[in-house]
N, C-alpha and C positions, 0 to 999 in steps of 0.2 A: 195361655194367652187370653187375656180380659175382650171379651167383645161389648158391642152395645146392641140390646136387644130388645125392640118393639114389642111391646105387650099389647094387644088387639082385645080388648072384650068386655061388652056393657055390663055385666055382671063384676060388680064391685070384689066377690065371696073371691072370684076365681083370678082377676088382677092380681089382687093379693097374694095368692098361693102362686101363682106364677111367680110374682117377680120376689117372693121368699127362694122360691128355687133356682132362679136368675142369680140374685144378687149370692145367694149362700154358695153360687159357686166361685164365686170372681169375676162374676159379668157385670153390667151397668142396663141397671132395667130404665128405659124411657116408657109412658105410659101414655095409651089412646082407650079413649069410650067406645067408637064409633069409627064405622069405615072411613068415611072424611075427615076424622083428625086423624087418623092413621096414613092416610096420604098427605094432609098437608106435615107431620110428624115427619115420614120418611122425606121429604123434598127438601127438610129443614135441618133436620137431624142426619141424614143418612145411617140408619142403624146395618149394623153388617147380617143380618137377621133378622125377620119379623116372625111371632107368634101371633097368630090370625083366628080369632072366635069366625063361626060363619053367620051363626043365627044374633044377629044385631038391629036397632032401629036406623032409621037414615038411609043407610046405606050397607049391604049384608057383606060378608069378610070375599065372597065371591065375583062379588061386582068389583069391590075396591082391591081387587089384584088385579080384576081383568085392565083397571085405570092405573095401578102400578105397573105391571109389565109393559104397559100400552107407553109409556111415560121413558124416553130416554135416560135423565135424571135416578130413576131408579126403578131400572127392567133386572138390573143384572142382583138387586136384592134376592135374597133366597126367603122366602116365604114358608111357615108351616102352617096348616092348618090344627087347630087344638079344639075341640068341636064335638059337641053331642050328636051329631049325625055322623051314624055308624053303619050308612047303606053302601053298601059297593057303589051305587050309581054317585054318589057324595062322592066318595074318594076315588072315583074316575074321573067327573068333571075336575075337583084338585087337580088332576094330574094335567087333564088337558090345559087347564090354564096355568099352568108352568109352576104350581108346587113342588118345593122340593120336598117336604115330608106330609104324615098326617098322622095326628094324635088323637085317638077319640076318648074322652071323659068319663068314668073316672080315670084318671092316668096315676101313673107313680112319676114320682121326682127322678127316677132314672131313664125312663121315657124320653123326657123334656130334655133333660141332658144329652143324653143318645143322638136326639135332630141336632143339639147344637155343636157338638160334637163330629158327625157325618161330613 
């Protein structure tokens, strides 16, 4: 089943390798820089999934979940986080604000697949 999936993350290098692993599987990659166009993307788009950077300018991938879950429109989106922050206390807060997975970087392409796959 083809999904569409939010790719979250200022770093040009790592968009790229996500939505090669996105699209290479049969999914439909839409793309955000930035936590606020990943909100106004999800409001617009509704992707059945989003991959979420945390460390971003603007607006960090933690904030703009806690404004997506907050958002009727698109609470029930499933969120992962994909993220150089590899502290337990990171991927506690994730969970408390309603992630459903977390992937810390370097990842493999079977990782990525695996959340979207869960």
């Amino acid at each position: 089943m083809s999904r569409r999936v939010l790719i979250v993350d200022d770093a040009l290098a790592d968009r790229s390798n996500l939505e090669r692993i996105v699209s290479g599987a049969g999914h439909v990659a839409l793309l955000a820089e930035s936590g606020l166009q990943a909100i106004e993307r999800a409001r617009r788009d509704k992707p059945d999934v989003i991959l979420m950077d945390v460390n971003m300018p603007d607006m960090d991938g933690f904030a703009a979940t806690r404004k997506l879950k907050a958002d009727e429109a698109t609470k029930h989106i499933p969120i992962v986080f994909v993220t150089g922050k590899n502290q337990k206390a990171d991927m506690a807060w994730g969970q408390m604000l309603g992630a459903k997975g977390y992937v810390t970087k370097p990842y493999s392409a079977d990782q990525i697949l695996a959340q979207l796959n869960a």
